[in-house]
C-alpha positions in Angstrom: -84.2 10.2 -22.9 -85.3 10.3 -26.3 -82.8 9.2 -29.2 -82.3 6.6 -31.6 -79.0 4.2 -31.8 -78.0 3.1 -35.3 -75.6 1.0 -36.5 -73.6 1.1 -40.4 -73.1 -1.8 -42.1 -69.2 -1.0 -41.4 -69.5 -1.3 -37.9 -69.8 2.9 -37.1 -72.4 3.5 -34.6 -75.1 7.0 -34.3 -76.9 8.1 -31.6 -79.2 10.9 -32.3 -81.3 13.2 -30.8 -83.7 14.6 -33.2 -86.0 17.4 -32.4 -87.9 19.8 -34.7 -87.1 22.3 -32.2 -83.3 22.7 -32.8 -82.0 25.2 -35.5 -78.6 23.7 -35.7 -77.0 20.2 -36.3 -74.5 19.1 -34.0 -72.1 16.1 -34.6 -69.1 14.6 -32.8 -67.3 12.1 -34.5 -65.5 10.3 -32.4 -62.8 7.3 -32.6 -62.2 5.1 -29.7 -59.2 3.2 -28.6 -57.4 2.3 -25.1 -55.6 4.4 -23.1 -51.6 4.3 -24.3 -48.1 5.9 -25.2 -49.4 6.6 -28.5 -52.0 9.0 -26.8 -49.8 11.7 -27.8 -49.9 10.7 -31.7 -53.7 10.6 -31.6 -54.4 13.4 -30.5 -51.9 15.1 -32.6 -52.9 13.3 -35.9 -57.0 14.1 -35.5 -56.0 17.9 -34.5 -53.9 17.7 -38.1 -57.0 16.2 -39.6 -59.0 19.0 -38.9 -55.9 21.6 -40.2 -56.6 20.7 -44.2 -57.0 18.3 -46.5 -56.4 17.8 -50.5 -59.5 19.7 -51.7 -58.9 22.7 -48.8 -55.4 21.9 -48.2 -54.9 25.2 -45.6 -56.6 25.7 -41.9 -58.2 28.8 -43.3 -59.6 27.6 -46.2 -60.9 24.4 -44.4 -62.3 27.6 -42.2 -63.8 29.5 -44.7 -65.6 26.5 -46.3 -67.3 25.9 -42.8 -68.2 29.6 -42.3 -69.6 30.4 -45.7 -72.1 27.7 -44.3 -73.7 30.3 -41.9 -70.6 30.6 -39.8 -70.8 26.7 -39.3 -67.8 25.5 -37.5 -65.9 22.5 -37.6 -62.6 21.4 -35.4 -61.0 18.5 -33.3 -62.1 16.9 -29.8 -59.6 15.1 -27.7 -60.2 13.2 -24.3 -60.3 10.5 -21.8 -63.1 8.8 -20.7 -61.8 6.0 -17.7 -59.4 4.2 -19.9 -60.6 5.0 -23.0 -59.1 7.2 -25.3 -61.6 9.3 -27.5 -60.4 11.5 -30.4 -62.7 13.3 -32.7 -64.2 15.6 -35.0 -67.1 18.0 -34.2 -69.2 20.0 -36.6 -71.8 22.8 -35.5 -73.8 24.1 -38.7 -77.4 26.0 -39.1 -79.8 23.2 -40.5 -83.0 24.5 -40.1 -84.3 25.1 -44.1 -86.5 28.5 -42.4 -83.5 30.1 -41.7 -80.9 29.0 -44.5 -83.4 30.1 -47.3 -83.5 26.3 -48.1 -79.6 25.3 -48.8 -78.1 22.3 -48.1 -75.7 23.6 -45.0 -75.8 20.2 -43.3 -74.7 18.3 -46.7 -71.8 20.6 -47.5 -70.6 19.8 -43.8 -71.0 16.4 -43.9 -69.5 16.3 -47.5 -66.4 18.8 -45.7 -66.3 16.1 -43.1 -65.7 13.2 -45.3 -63.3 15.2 -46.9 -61.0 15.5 -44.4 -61.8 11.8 -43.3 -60.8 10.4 -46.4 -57.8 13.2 -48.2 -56.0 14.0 -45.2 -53.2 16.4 -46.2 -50.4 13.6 -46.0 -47.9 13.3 -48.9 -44.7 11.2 -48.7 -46.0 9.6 -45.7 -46.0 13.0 -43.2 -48.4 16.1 -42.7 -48.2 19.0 -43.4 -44.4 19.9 -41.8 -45.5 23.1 -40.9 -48.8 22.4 -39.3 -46.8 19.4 -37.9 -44.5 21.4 -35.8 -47.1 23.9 -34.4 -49.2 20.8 -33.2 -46.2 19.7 -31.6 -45.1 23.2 -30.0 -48.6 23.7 -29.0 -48.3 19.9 -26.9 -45.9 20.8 -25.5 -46.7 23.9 -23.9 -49.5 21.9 -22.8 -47.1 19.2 -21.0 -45.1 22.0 -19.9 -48.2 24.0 -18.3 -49.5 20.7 -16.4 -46.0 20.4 -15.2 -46.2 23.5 -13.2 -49.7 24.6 -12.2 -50.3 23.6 -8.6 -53.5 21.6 -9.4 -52.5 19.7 -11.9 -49.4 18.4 -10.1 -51.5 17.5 -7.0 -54.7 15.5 -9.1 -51.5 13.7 -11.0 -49.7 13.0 -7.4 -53.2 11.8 -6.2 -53.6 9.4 -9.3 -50.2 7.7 -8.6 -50.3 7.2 -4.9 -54.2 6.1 -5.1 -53.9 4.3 -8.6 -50.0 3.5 -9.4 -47.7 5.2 -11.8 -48.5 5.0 -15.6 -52.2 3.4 -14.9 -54.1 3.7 -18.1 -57.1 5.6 -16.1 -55.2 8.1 -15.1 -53.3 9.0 -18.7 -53.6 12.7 -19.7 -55.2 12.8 -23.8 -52.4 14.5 -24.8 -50.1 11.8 -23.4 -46.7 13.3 -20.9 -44.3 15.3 -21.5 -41.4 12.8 -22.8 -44.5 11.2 -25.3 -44.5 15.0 -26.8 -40.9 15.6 -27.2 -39.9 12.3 -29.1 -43.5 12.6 -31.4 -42.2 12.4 -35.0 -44.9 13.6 -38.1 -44.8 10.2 -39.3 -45.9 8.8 -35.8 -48.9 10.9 -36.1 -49.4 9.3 -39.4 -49.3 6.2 -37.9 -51.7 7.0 -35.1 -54.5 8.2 -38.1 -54.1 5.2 -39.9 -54.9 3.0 -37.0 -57.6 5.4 -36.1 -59.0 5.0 -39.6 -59.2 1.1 -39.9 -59.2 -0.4 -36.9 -60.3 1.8 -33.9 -64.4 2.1 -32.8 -66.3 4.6 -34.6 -69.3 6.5 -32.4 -71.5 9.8 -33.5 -73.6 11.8 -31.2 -75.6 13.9 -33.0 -78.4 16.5 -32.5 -80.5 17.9 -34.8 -83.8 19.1 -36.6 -83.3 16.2 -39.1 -85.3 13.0 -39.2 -82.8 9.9 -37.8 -83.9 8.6 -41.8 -82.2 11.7 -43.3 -79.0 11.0 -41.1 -79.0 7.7 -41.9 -78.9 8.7 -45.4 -76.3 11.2 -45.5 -74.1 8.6 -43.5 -74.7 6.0 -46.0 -73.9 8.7 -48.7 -70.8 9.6 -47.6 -69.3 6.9 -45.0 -70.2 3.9 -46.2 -66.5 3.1 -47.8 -65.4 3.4 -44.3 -63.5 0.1 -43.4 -65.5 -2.5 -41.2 -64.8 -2.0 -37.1 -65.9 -3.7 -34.1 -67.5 -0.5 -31.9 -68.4 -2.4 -29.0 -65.6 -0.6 -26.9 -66.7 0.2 -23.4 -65.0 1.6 -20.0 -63.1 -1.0 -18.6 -63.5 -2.0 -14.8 -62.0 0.3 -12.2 -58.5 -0.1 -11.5 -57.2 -1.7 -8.1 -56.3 0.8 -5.2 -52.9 1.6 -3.9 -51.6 3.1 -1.2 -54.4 2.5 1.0 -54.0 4.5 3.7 -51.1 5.7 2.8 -50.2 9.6 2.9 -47.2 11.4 1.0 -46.6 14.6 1.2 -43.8 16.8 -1.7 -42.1 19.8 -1.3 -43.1 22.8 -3.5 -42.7 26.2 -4.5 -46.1 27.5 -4.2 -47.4 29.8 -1.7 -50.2 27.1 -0.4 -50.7 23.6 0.1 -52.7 21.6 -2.2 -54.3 18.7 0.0 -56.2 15.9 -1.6 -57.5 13.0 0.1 -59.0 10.0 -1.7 -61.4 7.4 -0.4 -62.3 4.1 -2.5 -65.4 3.7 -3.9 -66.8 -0.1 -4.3 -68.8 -0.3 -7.7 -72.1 0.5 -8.0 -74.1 -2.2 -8.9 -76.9 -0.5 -10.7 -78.1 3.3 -11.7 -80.1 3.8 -8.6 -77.0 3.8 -6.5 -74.7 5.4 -8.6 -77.7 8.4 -8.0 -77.6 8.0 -4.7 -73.5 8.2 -4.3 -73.8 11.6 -6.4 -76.5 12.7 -3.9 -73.7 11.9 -1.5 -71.1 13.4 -3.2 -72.6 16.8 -3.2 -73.5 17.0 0.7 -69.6 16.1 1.5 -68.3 18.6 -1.4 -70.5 19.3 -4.4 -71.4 23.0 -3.7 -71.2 26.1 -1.8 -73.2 25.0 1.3 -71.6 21.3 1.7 -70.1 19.5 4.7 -66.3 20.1 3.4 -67.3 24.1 2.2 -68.8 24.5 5.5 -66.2 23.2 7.7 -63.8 24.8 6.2 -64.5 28.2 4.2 -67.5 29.2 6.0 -66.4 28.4 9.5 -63.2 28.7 9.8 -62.0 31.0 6.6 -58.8 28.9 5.9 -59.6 28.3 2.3 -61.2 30.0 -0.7 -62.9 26.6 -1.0 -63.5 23.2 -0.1 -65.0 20.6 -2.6 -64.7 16.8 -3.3 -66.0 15.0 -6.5 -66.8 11.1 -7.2 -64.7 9.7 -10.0 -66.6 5.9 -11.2 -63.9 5.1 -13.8 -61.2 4.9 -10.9 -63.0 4.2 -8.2 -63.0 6.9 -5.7 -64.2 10.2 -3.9 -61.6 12.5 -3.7 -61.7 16.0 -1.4 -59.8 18.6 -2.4 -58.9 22.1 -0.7 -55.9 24.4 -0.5 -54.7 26.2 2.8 -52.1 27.6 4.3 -49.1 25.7 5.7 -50.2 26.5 8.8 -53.2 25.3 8.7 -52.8 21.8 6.5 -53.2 19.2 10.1 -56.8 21.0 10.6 -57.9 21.1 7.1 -56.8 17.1 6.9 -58.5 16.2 10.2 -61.6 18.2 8.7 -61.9 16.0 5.7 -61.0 12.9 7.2 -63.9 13.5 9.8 -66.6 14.6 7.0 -66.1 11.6 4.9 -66.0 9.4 8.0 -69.1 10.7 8.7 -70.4 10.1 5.9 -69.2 6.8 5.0 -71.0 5.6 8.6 -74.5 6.6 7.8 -73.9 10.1 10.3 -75.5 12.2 7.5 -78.2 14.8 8.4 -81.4 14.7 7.2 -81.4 18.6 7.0 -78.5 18.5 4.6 -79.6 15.5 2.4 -82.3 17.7 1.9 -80.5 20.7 1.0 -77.7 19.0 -1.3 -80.5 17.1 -2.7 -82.5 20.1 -3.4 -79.6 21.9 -4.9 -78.4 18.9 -6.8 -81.9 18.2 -8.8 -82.1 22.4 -9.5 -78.5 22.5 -11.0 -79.4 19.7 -13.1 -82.6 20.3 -13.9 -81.5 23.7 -15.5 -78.9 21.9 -18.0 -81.3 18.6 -18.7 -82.3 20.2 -21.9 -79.3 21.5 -23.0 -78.4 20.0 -26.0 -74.5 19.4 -24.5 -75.7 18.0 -21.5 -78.1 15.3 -23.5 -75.0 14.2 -25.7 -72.6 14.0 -22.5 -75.4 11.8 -20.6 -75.9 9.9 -23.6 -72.1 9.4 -23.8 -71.4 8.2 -20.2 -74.3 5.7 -20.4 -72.9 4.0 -23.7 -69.5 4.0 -22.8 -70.4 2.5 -19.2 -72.3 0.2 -21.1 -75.3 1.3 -18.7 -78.4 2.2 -21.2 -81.0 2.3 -17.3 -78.7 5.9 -16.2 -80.8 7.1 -19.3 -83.7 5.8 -17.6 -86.1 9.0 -17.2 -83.2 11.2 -17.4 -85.1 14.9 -16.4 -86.7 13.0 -13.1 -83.8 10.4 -12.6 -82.6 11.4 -8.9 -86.0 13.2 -7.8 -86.6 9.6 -6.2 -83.2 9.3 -4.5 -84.3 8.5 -0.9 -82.3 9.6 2.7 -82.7 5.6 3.1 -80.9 5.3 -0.5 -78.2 7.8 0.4 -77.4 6.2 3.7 -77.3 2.5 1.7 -75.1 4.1 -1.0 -72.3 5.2 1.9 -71.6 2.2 2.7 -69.7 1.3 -0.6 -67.0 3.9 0.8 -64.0 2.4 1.7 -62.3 3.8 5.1 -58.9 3.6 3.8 -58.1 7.2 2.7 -55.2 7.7 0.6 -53.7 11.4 1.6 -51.6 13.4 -0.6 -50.2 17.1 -0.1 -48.2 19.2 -2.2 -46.6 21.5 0.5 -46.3 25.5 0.8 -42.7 26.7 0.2 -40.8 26.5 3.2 -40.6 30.1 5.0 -37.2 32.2 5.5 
């Protein structure tokens, strides 16, 4: 894939994709640290960022100033990639001279964006109380929403059983629900400061400007940034528990969630982390897989059956929802598919056909200009520059014989969890 890597004297790192093509300028600006308790600060203190700063010291004035740029926008980012923990800014602003009758929209963002960078609204050693306390309320009707949706409580039941309790892979970006409820304003204070001088600083950037003219506007306005070290990468996959182990919880819902997690030993290289993707997607990736088909199409006791591969922790996970009734033959279903699998009984017929589907779906987002910055992403923070290795063609070259190789780094020690349907009256 085509883009340039650049490094500030003060230790911030660019990767841009420049194309004459593109009208607009995208930029995420993104600060890394490890997954930790103070998750919940983070993410609160960059979403406050965004919310005003001493020159534009109100949300809609910080809103206006972006829009007046043809309706650019600017706002906070906030996730987890393995155990890192990336917090951000992201800007999208009409930069094409042709069509901004030759004013300097990308400029006035970039000068916005070191604004709120460097005058955060913070006097007395808080935020903004107000803004503060809406942040907060708004976190914890997250907390409280992942609490209670069926899902969510079976992926984090999954992640303890298969990873253990408070691993730093499995920590939510906006931290749990007991981090939210004892966040104070000057904790989120806190949490910016150590963002600003001591955590990793990456951009990922596309646009119709030269990577010179970038360079340039960086140097103009984040040079006075304080030196960081940015060499911050995924760390190695955590160590399994509860190898096969099964736990099942009571509920209240009207089905049962059922996941089932296998281990995945690393890959060792990008040609078979292609090929276990390939293998993904013929046990669970899409509408005509082994798990869909077994269970949906055959025997209708699902709306759907789907699994997805997970290389930060280490393992495949299938995932389906059926009546009570029904949970012993939907487990027995999954546990013989990725058996199958994982012992080279694959079919040629479907390799083909998840193949075929696999290299369609993403050869229709390849060019997006979201897509390019989440591939470019996962290969820097894997520390894995080859997965960028002719990136529109990459898995047209997966063989059956690859596929069949890649199987055998599944582990047949599946780690069951269901949350169960409400016991009937």
């Amino acid at each position: 894939m085509e883009h340039s890597r650049h490094v500030m004297d003060n230790g911030t790192e660019l990767y841009i994709v420049s194309s004459p093509k593109y009208s607009n300028t995208t930029i995420n600006f993104g600060f890394y640290a490890r997954n930790s308790s103070q998750n919940s600060a983070r993410r609160a203190a960059i979403s406050l960022l965004a919310e005003g700063c001493k020159k534009y010291p109100t949300s809609q004035q910080i809103n206006f100033a972006a829009e007046r740029e043809y309706g650019a926008a600017i706002g906070s980012f906030s996730t987890t990639n393995g155990d890192l923990h990336e917090n951000g800014i992201a800007l999208n602003v009409l930069s094409n001279k042709k069509f901004t009758e030759g004013r300097k929209t990308l400029e006035s963002m970039m000068a916005l964006l070191s604004e709120l960078i460097y005058n955060p609204l913070i006097t007395s050693g808080k935020f903004n109380e107000i803004y503060f306390q809406a942040e907060k309320t708004n976190l914890l009707n997250q907390a409280k929403l992942r609490c209670i949706e069926k899902e969510a409580i079976a992926d984090k039941r999954l992640n303890e059983l298969a990873l253990g309790k408070g691993c730093v892979f499995a920590m939510d970006e906006i931290g749990n629900n007991t981090d939210v409820i004892s966040l104070e304003n000057k904790q989120t204070v806190w949490a910016f400061q150590g963002m600003y001088e001591r955590e990793a600083r990456k951009l990922f950037i596309t646009t119709n400007y030269s990577p010179e003219d970038i360079m340039e506007l960086m140097s103009l306005h984040f040079s006075n940034l304080p030196k960081v070290d940015s060499s911050i990468f995924v760390g190695e996959p955590p160590e399994k528990k509860g190898i096969g182990e099964t736990l099942e919880d009571k509920s209240s819902f009207d089905q049962t969630s059922i996941r089932i997690a296998f281990p995945v030993l690393k890959p060792l290289n990008a040609k078979e982390m292609r090929a276990l993707y390939i293998l993904n997607h013929y046990i669970g990736g899409y509408s005509n897989a082994r798990l869909f088909t077994e269970i949906r199409t055959k025997r209708d006791m699902a709306y759907g059956a789907y699994s997805y591969i997970d290389f930060d922790t280490g393992i495949i996970v299938g995932l389906t929802e059926v009546d009570g009734k029904n949970k012993q033959v939907a487990k027995k279903l999954m546990l013989d598919e990725f058996f199958k699998a994982a012992t080279g009984k694959i079919t040629k017929k479907g390799f083909r056909e998840a193949k075929a589907h696999f290299v369609s779906s993403r050869a229709m987002n390849a060019h997006k200009k979201k897509s390019l910055i989440a591939a470019i992403k996962t290969a820097v923070l894997k520390n894995m520059p080859e997965l960028l290795g002719n990136y529109e063609t990459a898995f047209d070259s997966v063989s059956y014989e690859d596929v069949l190789e890649a199987a055998k780094l599944i582990r047949n020690t599946p780690i069951t969890y269901c949350l169960l349907q409400k016991e009937s009256r």
